[in-house]
C-alpha beads as a LAMMPS data file, in Angstrom:
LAMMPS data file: protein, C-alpha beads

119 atoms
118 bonds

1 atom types
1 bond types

-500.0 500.0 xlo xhi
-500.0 500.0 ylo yhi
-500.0 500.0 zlo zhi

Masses

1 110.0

Atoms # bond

1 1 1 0.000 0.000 0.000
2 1 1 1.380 3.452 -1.193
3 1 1 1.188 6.051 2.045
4 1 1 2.158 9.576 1.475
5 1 1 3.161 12.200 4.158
6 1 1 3.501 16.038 3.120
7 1 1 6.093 18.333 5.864
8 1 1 7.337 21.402 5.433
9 1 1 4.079 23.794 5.860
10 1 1 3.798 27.021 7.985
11 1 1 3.118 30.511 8.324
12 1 1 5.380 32.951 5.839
13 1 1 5.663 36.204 5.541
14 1 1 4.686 37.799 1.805
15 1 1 7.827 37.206 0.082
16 1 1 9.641 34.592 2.239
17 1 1 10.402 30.847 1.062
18 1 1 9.459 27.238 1.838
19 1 1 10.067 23.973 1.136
20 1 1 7.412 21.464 0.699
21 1 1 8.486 17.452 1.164
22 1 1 6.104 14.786 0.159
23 1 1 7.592 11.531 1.622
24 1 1 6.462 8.221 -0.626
25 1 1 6.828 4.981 0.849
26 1 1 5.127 1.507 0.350
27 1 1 6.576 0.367 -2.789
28 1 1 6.575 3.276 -5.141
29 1 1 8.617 1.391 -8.164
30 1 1 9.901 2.322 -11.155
31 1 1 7.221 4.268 -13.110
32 1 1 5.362 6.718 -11.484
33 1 1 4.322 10.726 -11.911
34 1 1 4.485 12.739 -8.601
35 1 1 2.808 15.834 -8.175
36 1 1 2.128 19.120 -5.993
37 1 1 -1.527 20.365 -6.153
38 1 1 -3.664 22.833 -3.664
39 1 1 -6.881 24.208 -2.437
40 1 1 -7.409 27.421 -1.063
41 1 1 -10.683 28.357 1.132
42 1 1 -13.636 28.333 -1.482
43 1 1 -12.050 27.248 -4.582
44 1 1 -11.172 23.886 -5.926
45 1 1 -7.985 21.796 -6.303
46 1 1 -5.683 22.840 -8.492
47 1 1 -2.425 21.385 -9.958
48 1 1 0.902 22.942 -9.388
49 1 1 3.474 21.026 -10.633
50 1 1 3.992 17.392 -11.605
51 1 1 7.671 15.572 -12.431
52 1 1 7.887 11.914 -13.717
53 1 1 10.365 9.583 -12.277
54 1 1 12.309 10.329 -15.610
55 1 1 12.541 14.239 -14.242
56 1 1 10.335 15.427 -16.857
57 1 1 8.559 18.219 -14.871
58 1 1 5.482 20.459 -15.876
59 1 1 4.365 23.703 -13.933
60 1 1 1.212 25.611 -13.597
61 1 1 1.379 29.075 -14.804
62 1 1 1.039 30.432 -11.005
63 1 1 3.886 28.510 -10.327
64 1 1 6.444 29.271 -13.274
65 1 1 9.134 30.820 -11.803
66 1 1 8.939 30.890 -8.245
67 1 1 8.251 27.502 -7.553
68 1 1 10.564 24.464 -8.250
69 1 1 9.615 20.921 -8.207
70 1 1 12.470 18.141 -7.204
71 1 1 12.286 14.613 -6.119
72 1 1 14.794 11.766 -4.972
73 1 1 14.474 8.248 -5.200
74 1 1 15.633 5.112 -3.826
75 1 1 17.700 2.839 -5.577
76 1 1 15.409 0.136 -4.228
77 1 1 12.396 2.295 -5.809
78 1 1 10.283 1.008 -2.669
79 1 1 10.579 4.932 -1.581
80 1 1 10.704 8.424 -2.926
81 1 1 10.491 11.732 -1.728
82 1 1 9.559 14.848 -3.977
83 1 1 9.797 18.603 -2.923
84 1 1 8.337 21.873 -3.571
85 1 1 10.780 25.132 -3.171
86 1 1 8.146 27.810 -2.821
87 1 1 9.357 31.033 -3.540
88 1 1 8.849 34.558 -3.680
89 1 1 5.590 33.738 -1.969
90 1 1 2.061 36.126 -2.399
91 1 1 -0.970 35.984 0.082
92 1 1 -3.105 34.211 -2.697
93 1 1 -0.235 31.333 -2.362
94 1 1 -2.445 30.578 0.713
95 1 1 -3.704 26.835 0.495
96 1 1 -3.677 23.441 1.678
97 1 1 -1.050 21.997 0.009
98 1 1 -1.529 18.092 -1.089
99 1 1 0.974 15.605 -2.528
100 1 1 -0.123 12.917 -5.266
101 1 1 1.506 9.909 -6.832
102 1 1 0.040 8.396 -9.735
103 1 1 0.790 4.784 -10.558
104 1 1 -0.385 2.893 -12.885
105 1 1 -3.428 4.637 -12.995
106 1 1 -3.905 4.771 -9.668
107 1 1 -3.880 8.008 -7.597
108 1 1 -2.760 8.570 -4.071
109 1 1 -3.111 11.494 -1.697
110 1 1 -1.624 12.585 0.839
111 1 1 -3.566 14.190 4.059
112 1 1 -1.654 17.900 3.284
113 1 1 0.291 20.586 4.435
114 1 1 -0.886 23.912 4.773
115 1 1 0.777 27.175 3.778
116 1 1 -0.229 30.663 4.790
117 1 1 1.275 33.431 3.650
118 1 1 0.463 36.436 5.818
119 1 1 2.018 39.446 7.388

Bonds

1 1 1 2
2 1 2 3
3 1 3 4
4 1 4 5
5 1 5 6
6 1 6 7
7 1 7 8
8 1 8 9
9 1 9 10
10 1 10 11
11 1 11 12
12 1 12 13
13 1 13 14
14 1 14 15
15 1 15 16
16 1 16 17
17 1 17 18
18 1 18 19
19 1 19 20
20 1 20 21
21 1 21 22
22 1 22 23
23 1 23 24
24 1 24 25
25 1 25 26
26 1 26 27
27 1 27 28
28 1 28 29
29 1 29 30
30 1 30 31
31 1 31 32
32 1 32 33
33 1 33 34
34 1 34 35
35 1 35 36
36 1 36 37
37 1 37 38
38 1 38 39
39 1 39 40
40 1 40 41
41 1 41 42
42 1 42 43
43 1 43 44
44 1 44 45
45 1 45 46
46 1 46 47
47 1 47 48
48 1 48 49
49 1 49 50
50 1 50 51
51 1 51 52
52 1 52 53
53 1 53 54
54 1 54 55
55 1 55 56
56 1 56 57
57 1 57 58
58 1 58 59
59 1 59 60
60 1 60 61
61 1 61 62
62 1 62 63
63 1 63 64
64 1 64 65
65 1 65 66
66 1 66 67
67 1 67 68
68 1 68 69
69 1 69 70
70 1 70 71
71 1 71 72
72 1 72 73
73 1 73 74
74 1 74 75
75 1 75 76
76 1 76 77
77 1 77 78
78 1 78 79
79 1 79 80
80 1 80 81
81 1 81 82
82 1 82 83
83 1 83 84
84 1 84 85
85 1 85 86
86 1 86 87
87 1 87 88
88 1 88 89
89 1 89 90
90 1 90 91
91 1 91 92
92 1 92 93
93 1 93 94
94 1 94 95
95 1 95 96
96 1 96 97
97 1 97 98
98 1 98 99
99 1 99 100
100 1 100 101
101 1 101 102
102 1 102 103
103 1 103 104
104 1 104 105
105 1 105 106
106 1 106 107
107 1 107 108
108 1 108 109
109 1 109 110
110 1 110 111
111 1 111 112
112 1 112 113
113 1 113 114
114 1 114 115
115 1 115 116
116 1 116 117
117 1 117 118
118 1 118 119
């Protein structure tokens, strides 16, 4: 079974930086897509940037270029951990942040972090 666990969420000034980790574990393998996504109060999910476990990565427009997706993974492939550098960050960056992991077809969530970015 694939269990997912986001860290990394807090409070943040308007401008200040985090970094998001989305821990994998449960037999992950070889061929999978990870992704960042969030909700905000009142509005739906949305994506925010996926990368494959070949590295190729894709970005919501809100995101290009002050966000950075990265992950590592295990030589065993049983476990991988991907992270999201938030940067530059804006009070409408506010949101639960939620990891997925899609594998063969399948999608898996993880409970969330959340981020508020407030003065």
């Amino acid at each position: 079974q694939v269990h997912l666990e986001e860290s990394g969420g807090g409070l943040v000034q308007p401008g200040g930086s985090l970094r998001l980790s989305c821990a994998a574990s449960g037999g992950v393998g070889s061929i999978y897509i990870m992704g960042w996504y969030r909700q905000a109060p009142g509005k739906q999910r949305e994506l925010v940037a996926t990368i494959t476990a070949g590295g190729s990565i894709t970005y919501a427009d809100t995101a290009k270029g002050r966000f950075t997706i990265s992950r590592d993974s295990a030589k065993d492939n049983r476990n991988n951990t991907a992270y999201l550098q938030l940067n530059a960050l804006k009070p409408e960056d506010t949101a639960v942040y939620y990891c997925k992991i899609t594998i063969r077809g399948y999608d898996y969530w993880g409970p969330g972090t959340q981020v508020t970015v407030s003065s």
